[in-house]
N, C-alpha and C positions, 0 to 999 in steps of 0.2 A: 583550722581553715575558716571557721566562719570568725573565728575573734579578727582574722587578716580582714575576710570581708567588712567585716564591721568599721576595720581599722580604714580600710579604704573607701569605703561611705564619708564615710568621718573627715578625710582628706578630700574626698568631692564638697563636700558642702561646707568646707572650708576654702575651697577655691570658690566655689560661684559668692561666699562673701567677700572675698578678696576683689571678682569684680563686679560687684554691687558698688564696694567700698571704690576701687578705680574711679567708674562712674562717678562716685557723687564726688568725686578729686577732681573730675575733670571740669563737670560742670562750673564746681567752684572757681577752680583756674580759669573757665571762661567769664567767669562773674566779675574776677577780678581783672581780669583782660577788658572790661564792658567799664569797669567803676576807674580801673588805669585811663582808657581814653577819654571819659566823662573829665577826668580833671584836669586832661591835657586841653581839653575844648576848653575847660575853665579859665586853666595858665594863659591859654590865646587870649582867650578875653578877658582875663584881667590885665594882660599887660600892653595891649594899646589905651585900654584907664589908665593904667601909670604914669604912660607917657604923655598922657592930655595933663593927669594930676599936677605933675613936673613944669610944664607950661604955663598950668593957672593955679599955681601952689596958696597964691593969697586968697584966690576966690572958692576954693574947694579945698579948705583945711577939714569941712567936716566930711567931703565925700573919702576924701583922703585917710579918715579913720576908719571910715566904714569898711575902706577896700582893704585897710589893713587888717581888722576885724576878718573879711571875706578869707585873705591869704594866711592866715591865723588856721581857719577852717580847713580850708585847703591843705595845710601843713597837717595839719591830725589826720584829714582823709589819710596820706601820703603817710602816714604814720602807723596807720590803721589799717593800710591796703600790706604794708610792708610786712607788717605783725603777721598779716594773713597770708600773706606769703610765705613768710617764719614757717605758719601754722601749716602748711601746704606741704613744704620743704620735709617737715617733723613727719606729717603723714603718710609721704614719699619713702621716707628712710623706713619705716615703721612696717610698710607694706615691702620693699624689701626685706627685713628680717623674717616677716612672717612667711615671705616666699622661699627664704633659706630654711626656716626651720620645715616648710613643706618639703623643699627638697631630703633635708634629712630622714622627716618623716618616711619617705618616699624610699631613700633608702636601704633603711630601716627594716620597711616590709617587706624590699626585695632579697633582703639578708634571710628576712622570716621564712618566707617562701622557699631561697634555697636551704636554709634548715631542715625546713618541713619536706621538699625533692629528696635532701639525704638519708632522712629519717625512713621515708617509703622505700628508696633505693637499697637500706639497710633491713627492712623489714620482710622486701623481698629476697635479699638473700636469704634472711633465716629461714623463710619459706623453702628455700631451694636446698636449704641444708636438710631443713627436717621432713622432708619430703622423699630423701634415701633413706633417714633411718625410719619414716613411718612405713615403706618397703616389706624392710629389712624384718622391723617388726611383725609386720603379716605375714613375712613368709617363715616367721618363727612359729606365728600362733599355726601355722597350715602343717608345717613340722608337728607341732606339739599335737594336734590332733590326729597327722597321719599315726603318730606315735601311741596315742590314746587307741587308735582304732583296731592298732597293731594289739595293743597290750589283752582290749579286747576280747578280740579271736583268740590269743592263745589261752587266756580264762574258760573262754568257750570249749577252747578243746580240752584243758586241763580238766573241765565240769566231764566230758564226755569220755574222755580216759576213763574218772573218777566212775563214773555211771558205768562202764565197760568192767571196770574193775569189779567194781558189783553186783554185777550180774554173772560174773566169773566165779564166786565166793559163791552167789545161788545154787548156780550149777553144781562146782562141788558137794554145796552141803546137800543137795539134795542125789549127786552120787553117794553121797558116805550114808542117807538115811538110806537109798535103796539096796545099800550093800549092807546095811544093818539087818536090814529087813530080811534081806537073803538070808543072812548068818542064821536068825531068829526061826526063817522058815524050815533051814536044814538042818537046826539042830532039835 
């Protein structure tokens, strides 16, 4: 139980990274939603220049480089915003897996957990089994003693026979000394 706990700690602080990570997904996605419209404002204004450029082609051949230079730029942003998007996209899917393999995790424990319900479920049976024969067993040992207690009193009285018996023998011999004695005094 506590390796579960552990396991599910471990799974909590695996999620509040997941949304930390979101977080910093999102912001970025708004960074590039900010650096997307910055180059649409761009496109706008670069391209009523074009169309001046187009007009006074002989008198602005060198603004004309310049703005090509500009739109140059503009393509790598666009290149570079794309990339990051790429990079977004990748971190998206990435945070997905990691949510699958949570899920499985997740699983996983709950498998643990009913293992670990069956294993108690099983434990208390055995309790339940050997909880007749511990019974059983006392009321063997309460047998064996009454039996002891039995065996006993009949020692007891065997001793007391024994002792009866003996004092029987006294008696005798002390008629046969006083009929000795008689014999001895009558003759």
């Amino acid at each position: 139980l506590d390796f579960v706990c552990l396991q599910l700690e471990f799974v909590c602080l695996q999620l509040d990274l997941l949304s930390l990570q979101l977080d910093l997904v999102s912001l970025q996605l708004g960074f590039v939603c900010l650096q997307l419209e910055f180059a649409c404002l761009q496109l706008d204004f670069v391209s009523p220049q074009l169309d001046y450029v187009c007009l006074q082609l002989d008198l602005m051949s060198l603004q004309l480089d310049l703005e090509s230079l500009q739109l140059e730029f503009v393509c790598l942003q666009l290149e570079y915003f794309y990339l990051q998007l790429d990079f977004v996209c990748l971190q998206l899917e990435f945070v997905c897996l990691q949510l699958d393999l949570l899920s499985l995790q997740l699983d996983l424990v709950s498998l643990q957990l009913g293992f670990v319900c069956l294993q108690l479920e099983f434990a208390c049976l055995q309790l339940d089994f050997v909880s007749p024969q511990l019974d059983y067993v006392c009321l063997q040992l309460d047998l064996m003693s009454l039996q002891l207690d039995l065996e006993s009193l009949q020692l007891e009285f065997v001793c007391l026979q024994l002792e009866y018996f003996y004092l029987q023998l006294d008696f005798v011999c002390l008629q046969l000394d006083l009929i000795s004695l008689m014999i001895h005094m009558n003759g």
